[in-house]
C-alpha positions as CSV (number, residue, x, y, z in Angstrom):
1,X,0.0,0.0,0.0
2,X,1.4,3.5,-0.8
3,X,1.1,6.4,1.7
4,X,-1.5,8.0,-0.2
5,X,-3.5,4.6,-0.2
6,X,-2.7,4.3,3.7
7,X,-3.9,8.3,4.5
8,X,-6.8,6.8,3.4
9,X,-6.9,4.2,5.8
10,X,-6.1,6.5,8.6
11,X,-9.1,8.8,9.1
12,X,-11.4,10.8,7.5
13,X,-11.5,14.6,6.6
14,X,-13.6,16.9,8.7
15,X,-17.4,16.4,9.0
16,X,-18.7,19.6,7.7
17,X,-22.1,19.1,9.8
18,X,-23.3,16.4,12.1
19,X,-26.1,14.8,12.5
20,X,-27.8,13.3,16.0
21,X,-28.0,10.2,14.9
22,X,-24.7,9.6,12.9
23,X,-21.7,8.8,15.1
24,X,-18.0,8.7,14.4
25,X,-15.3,6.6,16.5
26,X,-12.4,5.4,15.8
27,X,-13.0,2.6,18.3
28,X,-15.9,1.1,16.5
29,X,-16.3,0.2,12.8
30,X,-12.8,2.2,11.9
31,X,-14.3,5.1,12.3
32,X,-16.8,4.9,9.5
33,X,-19.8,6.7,10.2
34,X,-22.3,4.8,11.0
35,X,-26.4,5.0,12.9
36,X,-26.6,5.4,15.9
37,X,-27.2,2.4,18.5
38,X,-26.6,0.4,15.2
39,X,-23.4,-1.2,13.2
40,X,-24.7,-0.1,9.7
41,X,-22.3,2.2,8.0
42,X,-23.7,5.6,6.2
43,X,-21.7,4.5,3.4
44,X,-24.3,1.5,2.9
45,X,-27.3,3.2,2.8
46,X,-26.1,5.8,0.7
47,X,-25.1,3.2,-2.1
48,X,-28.4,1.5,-1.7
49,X,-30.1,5.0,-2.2
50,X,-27.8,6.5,-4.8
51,X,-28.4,3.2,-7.1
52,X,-31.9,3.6,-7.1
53,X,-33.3,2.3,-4.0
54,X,-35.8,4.6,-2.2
55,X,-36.4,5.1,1.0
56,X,-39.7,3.3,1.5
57,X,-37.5,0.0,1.1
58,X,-34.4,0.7,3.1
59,X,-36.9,1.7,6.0
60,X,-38.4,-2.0,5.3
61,X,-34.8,-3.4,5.3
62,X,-34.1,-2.0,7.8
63,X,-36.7,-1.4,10.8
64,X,-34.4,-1.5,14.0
65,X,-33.0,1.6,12.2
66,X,-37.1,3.5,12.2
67,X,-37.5,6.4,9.3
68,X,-35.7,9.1,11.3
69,X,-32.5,7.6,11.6
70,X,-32.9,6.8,8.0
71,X,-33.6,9.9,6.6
72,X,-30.7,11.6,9.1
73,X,-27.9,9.4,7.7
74,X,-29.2,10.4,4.6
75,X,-29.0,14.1,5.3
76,X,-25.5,12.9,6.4
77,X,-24.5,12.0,3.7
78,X,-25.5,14.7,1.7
79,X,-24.0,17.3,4.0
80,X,-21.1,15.5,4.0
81,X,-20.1,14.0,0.5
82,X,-16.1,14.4,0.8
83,X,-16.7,11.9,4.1
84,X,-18.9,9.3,2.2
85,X,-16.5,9.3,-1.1
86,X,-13.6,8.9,1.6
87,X,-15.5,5.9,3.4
88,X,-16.7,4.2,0.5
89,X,-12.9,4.1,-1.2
90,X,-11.7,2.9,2.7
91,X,-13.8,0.1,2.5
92,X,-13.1,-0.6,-1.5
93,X,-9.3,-0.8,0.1
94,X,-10.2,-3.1,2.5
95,X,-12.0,-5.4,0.3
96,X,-9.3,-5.4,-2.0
97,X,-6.7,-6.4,0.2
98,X,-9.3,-8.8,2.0
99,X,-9.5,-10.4,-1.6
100,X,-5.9,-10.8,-2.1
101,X,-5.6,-12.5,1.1
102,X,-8.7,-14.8,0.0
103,X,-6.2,-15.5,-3.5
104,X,-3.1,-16.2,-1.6
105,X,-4.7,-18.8,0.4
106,X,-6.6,-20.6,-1.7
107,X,-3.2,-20.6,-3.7
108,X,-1.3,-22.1,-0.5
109,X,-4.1,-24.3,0.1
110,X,-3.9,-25.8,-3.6
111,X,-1.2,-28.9,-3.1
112,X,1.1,-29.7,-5.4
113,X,1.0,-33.3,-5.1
114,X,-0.9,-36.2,-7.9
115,X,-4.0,-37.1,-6.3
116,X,-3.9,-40.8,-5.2
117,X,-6.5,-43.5,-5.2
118,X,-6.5,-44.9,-1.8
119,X,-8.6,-47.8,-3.5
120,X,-5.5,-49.5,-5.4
């Protein structure tokens, strides 16, 4: 990872406005924003809404969350764009490396070694 890759990783920029039911801390989910009394990131129910999905079905998906909280990390997410692209390339990062992990095992796991028939 180069050090503009890793700044990434590090924190976010400066949320412009807050919102009550958005928190931030470093301690839980790396700092991604996320509801309130929840463990579901901003980021994910901003992609669900900017693809198309409308609100009437993420308040379905997700009912623990109730309409305000919805509609705050919304607002969130609006008022603070920079934060969401930020978050959303973070976790793009993290999948990414995730995956090459995933490769380089399945690659140690493969053995190099004929299959044998025990039945000989």
């Amino acid at each position: 990872m180069n050090s503009g890759s890793h700044a990434l990783m590090d924190h976010l920029p400066i949320i412009l406005v807050p919102h009550p039911h958005v928190r931030v801390d470093k301690k839980v989910m790396g700092g991604s924003p996320h509801v309130a009394g929840s463990r579901v990131p901003v980021r994910r129910l901003w992609q669900f809404y900017r693809t198309g999905t409308e609100v009437e079905v993420l308040i379905r998906r997700f009912p623990k969350l109730g309409a305000v909280k919805i509609f705050d990390a919304l607002a969130f997410a609006f008022d603070n764009q920079e934060v969401m692209e930020i978050d959303m390339a973070r976790e793009e990062q993290m999948l990414a490396v995730q995956g090459e992990i995933a490769l380089t095992a399945e690659r140690q796991m493969a053995l190099p070694f004929k299959s044998q028939s025990y039945d000989e």
